[in-house]
matplotlib code that plots the C-alpha trace (Angstrom):
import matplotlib.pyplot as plt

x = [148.8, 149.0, 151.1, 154.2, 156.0, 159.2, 162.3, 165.5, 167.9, 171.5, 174.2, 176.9, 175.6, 176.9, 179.1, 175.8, 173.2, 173.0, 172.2, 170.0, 168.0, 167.9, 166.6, 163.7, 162.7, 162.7, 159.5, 156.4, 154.8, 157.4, 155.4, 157.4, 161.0, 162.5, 165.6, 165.9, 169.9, 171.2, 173.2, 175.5, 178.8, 179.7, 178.2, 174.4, 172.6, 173.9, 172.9, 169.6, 169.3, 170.2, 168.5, 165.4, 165.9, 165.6, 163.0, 159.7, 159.3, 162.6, 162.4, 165.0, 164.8, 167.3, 168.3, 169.2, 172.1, 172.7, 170.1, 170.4, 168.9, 165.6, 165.1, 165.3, 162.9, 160.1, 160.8, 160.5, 157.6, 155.7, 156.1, 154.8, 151.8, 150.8, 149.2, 151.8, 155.6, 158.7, 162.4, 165.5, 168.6, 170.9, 173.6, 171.1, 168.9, 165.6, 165.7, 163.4, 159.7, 160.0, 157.6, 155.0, 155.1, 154.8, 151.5, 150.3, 150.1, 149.3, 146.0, 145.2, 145.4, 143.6, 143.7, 147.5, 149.0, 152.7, 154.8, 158.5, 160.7, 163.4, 166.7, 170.3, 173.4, 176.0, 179.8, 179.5, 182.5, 182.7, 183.2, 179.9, 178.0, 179.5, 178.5, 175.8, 173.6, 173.9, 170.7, 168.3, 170.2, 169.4, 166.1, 165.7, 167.5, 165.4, 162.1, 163.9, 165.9, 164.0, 164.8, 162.4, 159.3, 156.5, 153.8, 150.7, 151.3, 148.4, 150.0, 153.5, 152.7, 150.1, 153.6, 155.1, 157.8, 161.3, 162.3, 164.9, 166.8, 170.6, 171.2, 170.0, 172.2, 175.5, 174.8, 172.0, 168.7, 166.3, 164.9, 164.8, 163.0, 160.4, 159.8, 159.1, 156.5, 155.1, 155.3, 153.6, 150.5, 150.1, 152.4, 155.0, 154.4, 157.5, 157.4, 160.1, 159.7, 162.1, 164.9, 164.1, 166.1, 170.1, 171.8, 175.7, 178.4, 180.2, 182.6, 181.6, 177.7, 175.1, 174.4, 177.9, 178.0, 174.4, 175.6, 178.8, 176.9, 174.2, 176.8, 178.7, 181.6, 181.8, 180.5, 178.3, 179.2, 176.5, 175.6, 175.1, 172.4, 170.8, 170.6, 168.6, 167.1, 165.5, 165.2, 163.3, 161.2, 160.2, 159.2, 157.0, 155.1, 154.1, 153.2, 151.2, 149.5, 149.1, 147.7, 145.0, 144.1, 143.1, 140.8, 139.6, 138.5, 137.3, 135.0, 133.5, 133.1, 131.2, 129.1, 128.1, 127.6, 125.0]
y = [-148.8, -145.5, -145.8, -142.9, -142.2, -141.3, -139.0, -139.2, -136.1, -137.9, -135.9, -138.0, -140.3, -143.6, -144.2, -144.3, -144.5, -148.9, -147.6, -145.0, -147.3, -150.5, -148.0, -147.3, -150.8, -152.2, -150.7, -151.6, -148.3, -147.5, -147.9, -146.0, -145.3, -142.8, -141.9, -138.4, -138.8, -134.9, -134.9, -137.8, -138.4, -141.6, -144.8, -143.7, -144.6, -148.0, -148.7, -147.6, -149.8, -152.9, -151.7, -151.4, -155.1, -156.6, -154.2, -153.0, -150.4, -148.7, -146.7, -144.0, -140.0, -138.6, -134.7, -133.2, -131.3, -130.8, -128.3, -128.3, -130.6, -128.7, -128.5, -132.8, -133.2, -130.8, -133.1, -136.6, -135.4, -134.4, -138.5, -139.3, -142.0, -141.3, -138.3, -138.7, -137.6, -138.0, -136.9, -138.6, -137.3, -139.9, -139.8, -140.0, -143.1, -144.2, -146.0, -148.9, -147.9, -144.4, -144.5, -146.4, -143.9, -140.9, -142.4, -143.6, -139.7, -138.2, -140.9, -140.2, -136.4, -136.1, -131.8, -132.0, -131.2, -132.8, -134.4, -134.4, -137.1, -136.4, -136.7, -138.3, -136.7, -139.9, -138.8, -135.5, -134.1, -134.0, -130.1, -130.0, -133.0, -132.3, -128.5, -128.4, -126.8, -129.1, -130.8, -127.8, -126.7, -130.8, -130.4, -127.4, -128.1, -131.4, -129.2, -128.5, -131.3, -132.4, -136.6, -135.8, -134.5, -136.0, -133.8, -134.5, -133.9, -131.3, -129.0, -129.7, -128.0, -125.4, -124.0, -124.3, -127.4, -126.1, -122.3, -123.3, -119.6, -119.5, -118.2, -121.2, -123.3, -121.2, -120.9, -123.1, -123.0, -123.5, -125.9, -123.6, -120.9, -124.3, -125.2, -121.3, -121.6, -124.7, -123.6, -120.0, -121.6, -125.1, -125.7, -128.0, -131.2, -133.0, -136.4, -136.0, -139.6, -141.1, -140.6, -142.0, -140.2, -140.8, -137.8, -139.1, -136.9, -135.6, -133.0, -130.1, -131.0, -128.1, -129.0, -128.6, -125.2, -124.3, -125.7, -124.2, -121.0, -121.4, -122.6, -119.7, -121.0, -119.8, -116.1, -115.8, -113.4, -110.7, -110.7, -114.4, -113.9, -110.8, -112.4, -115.9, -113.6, -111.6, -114.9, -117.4, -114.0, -113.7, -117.4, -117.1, -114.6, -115.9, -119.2, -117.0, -115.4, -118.1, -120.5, -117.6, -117.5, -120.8, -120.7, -117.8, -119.6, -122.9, -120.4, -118.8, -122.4, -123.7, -120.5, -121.1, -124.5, -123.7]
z = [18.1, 16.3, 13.0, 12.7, 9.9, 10.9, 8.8, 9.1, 7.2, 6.8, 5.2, 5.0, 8.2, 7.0, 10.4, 12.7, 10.1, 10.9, 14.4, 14.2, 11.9, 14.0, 16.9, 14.1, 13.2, 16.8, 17.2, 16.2, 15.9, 13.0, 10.5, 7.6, 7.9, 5.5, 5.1, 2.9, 1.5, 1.4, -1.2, 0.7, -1.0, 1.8, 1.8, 3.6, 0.7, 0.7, 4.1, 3.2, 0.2, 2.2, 5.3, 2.8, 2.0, 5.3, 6.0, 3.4, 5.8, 5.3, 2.1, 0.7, -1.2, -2.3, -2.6, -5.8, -3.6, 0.1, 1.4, 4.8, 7.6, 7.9, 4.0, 4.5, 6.8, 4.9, 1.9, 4.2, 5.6, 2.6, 1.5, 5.3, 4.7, 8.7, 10.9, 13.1, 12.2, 13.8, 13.0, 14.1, 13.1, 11.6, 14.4, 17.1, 18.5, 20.0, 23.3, 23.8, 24.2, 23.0, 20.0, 22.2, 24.8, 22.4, 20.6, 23.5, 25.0, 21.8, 21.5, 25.7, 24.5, 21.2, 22.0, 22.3, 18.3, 19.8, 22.3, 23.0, 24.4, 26.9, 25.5, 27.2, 25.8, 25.6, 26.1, 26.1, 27.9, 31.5, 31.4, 30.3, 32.0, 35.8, 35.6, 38.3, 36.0, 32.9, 33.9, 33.6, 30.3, 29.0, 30.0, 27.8, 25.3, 25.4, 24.2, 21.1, 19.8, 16.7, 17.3, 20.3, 18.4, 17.8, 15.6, 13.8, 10.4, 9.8, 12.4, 11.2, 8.0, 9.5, 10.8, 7.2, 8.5, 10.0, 8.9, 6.0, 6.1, 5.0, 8.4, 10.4, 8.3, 8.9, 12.9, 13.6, 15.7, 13.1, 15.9, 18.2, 16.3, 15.2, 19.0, 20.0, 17.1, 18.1, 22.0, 21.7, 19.0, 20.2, 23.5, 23.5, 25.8, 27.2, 28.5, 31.2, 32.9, 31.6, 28.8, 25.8, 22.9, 22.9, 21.2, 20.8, 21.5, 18.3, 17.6, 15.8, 17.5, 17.8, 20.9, 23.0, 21.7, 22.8, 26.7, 26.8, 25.9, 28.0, 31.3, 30.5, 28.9, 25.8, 24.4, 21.3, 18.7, 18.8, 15.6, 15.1, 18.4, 16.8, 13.4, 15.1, 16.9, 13.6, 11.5, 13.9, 15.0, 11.6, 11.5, 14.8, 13.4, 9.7, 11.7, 13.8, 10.8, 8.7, 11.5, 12.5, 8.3, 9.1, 12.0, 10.8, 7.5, 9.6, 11.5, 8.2, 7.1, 9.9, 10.2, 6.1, 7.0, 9.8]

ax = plt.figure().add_subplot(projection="3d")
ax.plot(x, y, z, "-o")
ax.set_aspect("equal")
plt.show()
């Protein structure tokens, strides 16, 4: 069994926090559970403290101020005790067997960095879900969502952790702009046998507006696309840079070495 830390960002989470916890600590492989409190002003860190009780794995940071989901998870995942990291987003759930099936692949395919877990999308409307092509939209939507990833923690911060620009936070996709990183350098595995990530319906949710965009119901503002455009470009290639700094330094090393 291959120990995973795993980091959950909750801003204000406290009405499915419980759940996305018990979905944690079900599985064995969950080895640390931390929950980074973003500046939370509702009962989440609570939950935590009595989860934490129950539970020595379950363990709580706190924010100074809200920053932002991807600011959270680069602060949860430099207290990971584990090579292998996970994120789960506090409104979100594992299924039974996810975490096992992740480290499993990861530990059959020692050259693979990652791993993604397919996702279901519970009670999203029927607009959405009875589109005939919602299910190729899930699918790749699926090799971004972050409860999904699984990443060794070396390559998580080889890509400096998700971008954390202003502009992600006002219209999103710092996800997206992570996964084309993580794609173009390393790949981006997807374990598509089966759904083992529940992301619940909300309103207000990322995702809805990413499928009514994609299933042509709904038309971006130009400038928003532009400006994820620019921002998560700008991330792909300083991953790309820094990530070739490093081989290039590992192949001086081994060369001095022999």
């Amino acid at each position: 069994m291959t120990p995973i830390s795993i980091i959950i960002p909750c801003y204000n989470g406290a009405a499915t926090l419980a759940r996305a916890l018990q979905s944690c600590r079900t599985q064995p492989e969950a080895t640390q559970i931390v929950v980074v409190d973003d500046g939370s002003i509702d009962a989440s860190a609570d939950i935590v403290a009595e989860c934490g009780r129950l539970d020595a794995r379950v363990g709580l940071l706190r924010m100074p101020c809200n920053g932002g989901a991807a600011r959270a998870r680069n602060w949860g995942a430099m207290h990971a005790s584990h090579d292998l990291v996970a994120f789960l987003d506090a409104d979100d759930e594992y299924l039974p067997g996810a975490l096992a099936a992740a480290s499993a692949f990861l530990a059959q395919n020692p050259q693979e960095v990652s791993v993604r877990l397919d996702v279901e999308y519970a009670d999203f409307p029927r607009e959405l879900t009875a589109h005939p092509d919602f299910a190729t939209h899930a699918a790749t939507l699926s090799n971004t969502v972050p409860s999904g990833l699984f990443i060794r923690r070396a390559a998580y911060f080889a890509l400096g952790g998700f971008p954390m620009d202003d502009a992600f936070r006002r219209i999103g996709g710092e996800d997206g702009a992570f996964s084309w990183a993580l794609r173009d350098i390393f790949g981006n595995p997807r374990l598509s046998d089966a759904k083992r990530v529940r992301m619940h319906y909300h309103t207000g949710i990322h995702a809805e507006r990413y499928f009514r965009v994609a299933l042509g119901l709904q038309i971006p503002d130009p400038a928003d696309v532009a400006e994820a455009f620019r921002v998560s470009k700008q991330f792909l290639d300083t991953a790309r840079t820094g990530i070739a700094q490093l081989r290039a330094a590992n192949l001086t090393a081994e060369a001095t070495a022999s």
